[in-house]
MMTF fields as JSON, N, C-alpha, C and O atoms, coordinates in Angstrom:
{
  "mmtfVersion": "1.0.0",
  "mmtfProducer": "UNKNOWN",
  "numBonds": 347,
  "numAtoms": 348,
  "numGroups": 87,
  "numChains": 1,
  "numModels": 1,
  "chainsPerModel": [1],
  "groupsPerChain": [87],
  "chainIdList": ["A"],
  "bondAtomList": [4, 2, 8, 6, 12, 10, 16, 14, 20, 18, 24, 22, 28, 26, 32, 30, 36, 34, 40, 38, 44, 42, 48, 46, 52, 50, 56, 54, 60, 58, 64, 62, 68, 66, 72, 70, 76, 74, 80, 78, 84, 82, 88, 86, 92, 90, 96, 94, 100, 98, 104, 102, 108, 106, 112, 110, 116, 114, 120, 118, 124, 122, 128, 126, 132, 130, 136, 134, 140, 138, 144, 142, 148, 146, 152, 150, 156, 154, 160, 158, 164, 162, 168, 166, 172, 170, 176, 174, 180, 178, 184, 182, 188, 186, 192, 190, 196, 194, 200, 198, 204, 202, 208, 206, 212, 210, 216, 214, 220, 218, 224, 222, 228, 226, 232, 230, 236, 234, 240, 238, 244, 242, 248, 246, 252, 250, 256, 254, 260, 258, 264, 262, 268, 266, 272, 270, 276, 274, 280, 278, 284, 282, 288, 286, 292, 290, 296, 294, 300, 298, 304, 302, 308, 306, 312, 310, 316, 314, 320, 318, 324, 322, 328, 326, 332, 330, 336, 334, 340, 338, 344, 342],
  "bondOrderList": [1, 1, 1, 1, 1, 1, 1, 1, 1, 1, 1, 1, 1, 1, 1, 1, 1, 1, 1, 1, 1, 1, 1, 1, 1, 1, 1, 1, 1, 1, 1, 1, 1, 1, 1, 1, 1, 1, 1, 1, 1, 1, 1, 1, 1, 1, 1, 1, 1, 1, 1, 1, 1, 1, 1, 1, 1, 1, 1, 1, 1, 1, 1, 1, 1, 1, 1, 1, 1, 1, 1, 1, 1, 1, 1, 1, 1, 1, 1, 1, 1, 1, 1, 1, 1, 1],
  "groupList": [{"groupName": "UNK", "atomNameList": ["N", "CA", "C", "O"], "elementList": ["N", "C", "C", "O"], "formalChargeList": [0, 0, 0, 0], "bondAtomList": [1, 0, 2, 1, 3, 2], "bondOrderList": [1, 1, 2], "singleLetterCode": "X", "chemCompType": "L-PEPTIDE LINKING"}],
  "groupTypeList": [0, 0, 0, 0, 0, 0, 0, 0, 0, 0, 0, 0, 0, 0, 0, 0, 0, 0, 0, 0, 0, 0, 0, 0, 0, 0, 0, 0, 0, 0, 0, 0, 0, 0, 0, 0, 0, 0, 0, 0, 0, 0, 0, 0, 0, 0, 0, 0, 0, 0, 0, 0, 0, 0, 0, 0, 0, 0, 0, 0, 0, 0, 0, 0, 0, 0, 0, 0, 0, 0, 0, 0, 0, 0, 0, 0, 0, 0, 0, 0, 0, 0, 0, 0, 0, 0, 0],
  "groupIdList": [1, 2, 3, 4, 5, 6, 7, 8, 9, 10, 11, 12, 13, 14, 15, 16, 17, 18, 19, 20, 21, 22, 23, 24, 25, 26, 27, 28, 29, 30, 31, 32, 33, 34, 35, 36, 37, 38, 39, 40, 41, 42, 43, 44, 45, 46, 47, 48, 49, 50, 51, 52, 53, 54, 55, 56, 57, 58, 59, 60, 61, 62, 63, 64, 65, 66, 67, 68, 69, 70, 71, 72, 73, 74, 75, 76, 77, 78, 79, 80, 81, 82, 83, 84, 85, 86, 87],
  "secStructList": [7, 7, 5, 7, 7, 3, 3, 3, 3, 3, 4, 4, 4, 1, 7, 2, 2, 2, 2, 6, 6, 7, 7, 7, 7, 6, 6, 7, 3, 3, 3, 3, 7, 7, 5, 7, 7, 7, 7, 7, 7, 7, 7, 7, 7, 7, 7, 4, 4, 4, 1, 6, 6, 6, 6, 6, 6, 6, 6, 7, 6, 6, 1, 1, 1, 2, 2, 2, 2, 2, 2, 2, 2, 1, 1, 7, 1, 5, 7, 6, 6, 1, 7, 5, 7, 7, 7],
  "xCoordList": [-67.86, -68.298, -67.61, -67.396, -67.199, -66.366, -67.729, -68.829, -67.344, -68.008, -67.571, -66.802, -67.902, -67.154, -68.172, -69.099, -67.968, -68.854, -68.012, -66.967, -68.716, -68.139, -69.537, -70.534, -69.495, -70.424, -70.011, -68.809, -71.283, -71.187, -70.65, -69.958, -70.73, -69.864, -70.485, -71.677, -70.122, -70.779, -71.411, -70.877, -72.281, -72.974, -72.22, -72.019, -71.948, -70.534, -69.378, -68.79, -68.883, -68.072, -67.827, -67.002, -69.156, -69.566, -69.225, -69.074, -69.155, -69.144, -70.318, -71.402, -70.284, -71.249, -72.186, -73.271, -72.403, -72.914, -73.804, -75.019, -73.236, -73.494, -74.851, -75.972, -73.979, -75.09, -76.577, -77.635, -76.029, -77.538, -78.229, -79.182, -78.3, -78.864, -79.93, -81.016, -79.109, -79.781, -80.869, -80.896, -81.495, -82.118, -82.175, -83.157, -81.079, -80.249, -80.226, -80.128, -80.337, -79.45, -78.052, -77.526, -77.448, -75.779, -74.82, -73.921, -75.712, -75.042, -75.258, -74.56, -76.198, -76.774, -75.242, -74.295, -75.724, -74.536, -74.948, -76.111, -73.854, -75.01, -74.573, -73.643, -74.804, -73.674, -73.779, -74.786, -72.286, -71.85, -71.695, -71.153, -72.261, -71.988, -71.472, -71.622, -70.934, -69.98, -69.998, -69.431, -70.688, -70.72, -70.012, -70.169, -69.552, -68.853, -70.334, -71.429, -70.169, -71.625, -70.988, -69.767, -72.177, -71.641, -71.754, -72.662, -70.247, -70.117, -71.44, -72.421, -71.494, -72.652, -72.913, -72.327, -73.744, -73.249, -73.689, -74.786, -72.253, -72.413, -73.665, -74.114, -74.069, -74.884, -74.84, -73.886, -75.713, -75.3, -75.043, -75.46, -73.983, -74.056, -74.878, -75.262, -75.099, -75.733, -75.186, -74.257, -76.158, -75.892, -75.912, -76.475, -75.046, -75.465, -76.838, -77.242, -77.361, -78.585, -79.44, -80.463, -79.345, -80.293, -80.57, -81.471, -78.913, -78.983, -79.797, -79.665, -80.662, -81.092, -80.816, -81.592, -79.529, -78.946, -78.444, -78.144, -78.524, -77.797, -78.623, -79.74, -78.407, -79.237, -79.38, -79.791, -79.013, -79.887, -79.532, -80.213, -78.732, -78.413, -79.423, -80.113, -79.59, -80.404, -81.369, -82.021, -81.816, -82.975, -82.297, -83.124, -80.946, -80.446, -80.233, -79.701, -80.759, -80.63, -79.332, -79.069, -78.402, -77.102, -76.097, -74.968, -76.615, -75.423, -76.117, -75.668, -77.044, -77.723, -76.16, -76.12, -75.33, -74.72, -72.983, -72.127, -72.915, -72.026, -70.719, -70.361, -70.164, -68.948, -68.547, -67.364, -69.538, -69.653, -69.545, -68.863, -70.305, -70.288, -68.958, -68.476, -68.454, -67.287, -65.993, -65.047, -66.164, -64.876, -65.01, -64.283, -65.974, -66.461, -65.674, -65.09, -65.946, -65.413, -63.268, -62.423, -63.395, -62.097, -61.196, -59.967, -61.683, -61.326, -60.307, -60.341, -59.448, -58.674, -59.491, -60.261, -59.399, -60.043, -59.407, -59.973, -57.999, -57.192, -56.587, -55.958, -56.738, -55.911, -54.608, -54.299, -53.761, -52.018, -51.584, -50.475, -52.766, -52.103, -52.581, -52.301, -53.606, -53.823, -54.953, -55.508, -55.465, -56.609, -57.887, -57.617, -58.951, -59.997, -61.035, -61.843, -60.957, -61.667, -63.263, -63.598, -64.059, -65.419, -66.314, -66.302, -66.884, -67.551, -68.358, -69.048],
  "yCoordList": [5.621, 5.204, 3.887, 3.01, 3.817, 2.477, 1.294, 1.566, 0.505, -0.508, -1.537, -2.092, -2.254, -3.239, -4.648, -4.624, -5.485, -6.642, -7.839, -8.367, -8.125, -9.183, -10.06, -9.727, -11.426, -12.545, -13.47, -13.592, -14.62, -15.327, -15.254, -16.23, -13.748, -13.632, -14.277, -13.975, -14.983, -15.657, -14.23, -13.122, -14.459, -13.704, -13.471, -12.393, -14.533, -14.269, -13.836, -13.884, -13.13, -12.429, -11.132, -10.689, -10.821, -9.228, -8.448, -8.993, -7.259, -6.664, -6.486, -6.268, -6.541, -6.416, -5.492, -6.06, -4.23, -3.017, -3.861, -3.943, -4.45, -4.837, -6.363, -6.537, -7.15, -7.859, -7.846, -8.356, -6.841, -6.637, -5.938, -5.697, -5.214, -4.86, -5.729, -5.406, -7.048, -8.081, -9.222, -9.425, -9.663, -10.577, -12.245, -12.974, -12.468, -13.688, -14.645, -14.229, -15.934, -16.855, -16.628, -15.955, -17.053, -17.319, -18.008, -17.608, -19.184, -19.85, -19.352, -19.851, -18.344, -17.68, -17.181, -17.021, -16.994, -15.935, -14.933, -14.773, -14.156, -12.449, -12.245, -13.015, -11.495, -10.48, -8.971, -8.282, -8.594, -7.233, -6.476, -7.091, -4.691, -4.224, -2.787, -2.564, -2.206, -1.209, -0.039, -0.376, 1.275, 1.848, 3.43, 4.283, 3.477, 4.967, 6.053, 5.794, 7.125, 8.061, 8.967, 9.089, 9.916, 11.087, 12.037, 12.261, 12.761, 14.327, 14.722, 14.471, 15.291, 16.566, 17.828, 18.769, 18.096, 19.498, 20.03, 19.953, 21.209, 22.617, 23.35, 23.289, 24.092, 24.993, 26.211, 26.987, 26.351, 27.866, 28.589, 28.926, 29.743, 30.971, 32.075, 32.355, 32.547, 33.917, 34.979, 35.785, 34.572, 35.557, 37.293, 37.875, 37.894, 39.32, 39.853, 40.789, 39.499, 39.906, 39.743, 40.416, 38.933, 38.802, 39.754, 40.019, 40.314, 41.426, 42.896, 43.349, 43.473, 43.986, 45.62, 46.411, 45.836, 46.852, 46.922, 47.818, 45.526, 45.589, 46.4, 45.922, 47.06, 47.531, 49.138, 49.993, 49.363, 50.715, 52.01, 53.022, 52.022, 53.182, 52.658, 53.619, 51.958, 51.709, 52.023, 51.515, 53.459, 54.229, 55.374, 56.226, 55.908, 56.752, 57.216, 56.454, 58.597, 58.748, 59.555, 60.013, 59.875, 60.385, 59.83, 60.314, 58.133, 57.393, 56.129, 54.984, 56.479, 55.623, 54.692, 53.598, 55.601, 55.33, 55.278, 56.16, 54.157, 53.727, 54.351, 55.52, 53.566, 53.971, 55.242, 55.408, 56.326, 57.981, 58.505, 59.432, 57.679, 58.653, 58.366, 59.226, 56.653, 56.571, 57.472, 57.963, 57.518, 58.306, 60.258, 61.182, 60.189, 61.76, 62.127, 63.157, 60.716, 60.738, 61.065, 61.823, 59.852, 60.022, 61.035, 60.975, 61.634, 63.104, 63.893, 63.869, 64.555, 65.233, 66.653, 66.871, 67.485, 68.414, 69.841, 70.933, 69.546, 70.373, 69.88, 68.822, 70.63, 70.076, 70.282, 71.233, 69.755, 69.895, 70.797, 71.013, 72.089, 74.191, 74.631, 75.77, 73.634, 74.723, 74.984, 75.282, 74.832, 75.751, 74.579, 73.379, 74.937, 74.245, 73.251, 73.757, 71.997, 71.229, 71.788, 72.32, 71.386, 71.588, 69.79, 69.002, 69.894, 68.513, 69.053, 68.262],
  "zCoordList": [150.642, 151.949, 152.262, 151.425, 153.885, 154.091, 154.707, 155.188, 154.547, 155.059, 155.406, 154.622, 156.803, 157.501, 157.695, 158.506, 157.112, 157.184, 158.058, 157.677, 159.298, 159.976, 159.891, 160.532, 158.871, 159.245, 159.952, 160.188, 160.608, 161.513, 162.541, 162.831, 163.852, 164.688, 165.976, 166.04, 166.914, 167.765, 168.731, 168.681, 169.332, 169.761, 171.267, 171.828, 171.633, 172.766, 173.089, 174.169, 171.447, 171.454, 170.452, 169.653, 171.063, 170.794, 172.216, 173.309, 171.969, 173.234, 174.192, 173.651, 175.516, 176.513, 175.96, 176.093, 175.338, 175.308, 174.205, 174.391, 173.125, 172.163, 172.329, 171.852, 173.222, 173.497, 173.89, 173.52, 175.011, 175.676, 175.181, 175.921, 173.845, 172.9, 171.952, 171.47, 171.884, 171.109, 172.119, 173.333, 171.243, 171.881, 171.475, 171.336, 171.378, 170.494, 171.93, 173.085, 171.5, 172.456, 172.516, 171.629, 173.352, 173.586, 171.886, 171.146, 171.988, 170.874, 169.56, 168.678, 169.197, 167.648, 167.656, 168.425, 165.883, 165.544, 164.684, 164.312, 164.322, 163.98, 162.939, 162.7, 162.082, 161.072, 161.377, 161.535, 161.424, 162.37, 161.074, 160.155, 160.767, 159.587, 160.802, 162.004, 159.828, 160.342, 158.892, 157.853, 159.005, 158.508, 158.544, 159.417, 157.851, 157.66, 158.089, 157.589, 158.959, 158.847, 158.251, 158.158, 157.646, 156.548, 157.556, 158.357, 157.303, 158.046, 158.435, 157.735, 159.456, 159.575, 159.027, 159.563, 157.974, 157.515, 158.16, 158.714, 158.247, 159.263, 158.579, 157.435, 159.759, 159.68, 158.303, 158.345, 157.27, 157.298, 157.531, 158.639, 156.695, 157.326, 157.115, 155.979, 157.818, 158.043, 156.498, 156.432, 155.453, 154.608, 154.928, 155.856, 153.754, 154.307, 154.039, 154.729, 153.386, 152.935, 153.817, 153.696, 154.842, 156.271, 157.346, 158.143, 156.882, 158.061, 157.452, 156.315, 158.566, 157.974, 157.633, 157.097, 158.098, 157.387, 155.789, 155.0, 155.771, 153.99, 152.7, 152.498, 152.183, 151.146, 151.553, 150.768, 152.765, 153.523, 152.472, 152.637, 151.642, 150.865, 149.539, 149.197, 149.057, 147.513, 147.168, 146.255, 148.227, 147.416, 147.154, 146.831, 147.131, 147.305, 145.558, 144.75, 145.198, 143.599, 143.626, 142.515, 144.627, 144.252, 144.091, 144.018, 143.98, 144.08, 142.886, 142.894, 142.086, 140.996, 139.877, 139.313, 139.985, 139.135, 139.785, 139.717, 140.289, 141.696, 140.763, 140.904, 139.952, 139.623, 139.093, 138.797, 138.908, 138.049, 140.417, 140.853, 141.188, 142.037, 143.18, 143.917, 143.076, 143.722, 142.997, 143.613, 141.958, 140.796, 140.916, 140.551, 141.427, 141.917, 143.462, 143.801, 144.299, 145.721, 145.684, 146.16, 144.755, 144.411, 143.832, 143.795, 143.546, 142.865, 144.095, 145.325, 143.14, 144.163, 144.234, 143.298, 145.113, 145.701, 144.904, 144.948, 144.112, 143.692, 142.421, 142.444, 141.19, 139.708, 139.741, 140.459, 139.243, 139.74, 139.797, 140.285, 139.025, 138.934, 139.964, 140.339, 140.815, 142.152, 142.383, 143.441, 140.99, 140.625, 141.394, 141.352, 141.924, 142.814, 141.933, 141.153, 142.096, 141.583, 142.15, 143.208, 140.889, 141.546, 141.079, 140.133, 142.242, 141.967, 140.392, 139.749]
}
C-alpha cells in the first residue's frame, strides 16, 4: 500500500474543495495523508451449480457409470468386417 504524508501544510494552501471541508482557521496547519484504496473486488461469478439445470441427468441409472456409458456412445456402429456392432 502507497502512502503519502504531507505535514505542516498551511491550511491556505490546500485546495478550495479541501478547505471548506475543514474547520481550521486560515493560519492552522494540517497534516495531509494520501492513501492508496484497495481495488474493489469484482463481483462473483455465477457458479454453475446455481443454475438450476445443472445436475438434471444424475438420477439417471443408465449412465451410473459415465466412462463404461460415454465409451458405449463412442463405439462404432460397425466392426472393421462389416459385421453389426451390438450395444
Amino acid at each position: 500500500m502507497n502512502i503519502i504524508i504531507f505535514e505542516h501544510v498551511p491550511v491556505t494552501e490546500l485546495p478550495a474543495a479541501w478547505r471548506s471541508r475543514l474547520a481550521q482557521v486560515a493560519s492552522a496547519t494540517v497534516t495531509v495523508r494520501i492513501e492508496e484504496e484497495a481495488p474493489a473486488t469484482a463481483p462473483a461469478e455465477v457458479f454453475a451449480t446455481d443454475d438450476p439445470a445443472f445436475g438434471i441427468w444424475r438420477d439417471r441409472t443408465d449412465m451410473v457409470d459415465v466412462a463404461a456409458y460415454v465409451r458405449r456412445l463412442r463405439q462404432p456402429r460397425y466392426h472393421r468386417d462389416g459385421a453389426r456392432n451390438e450395444p
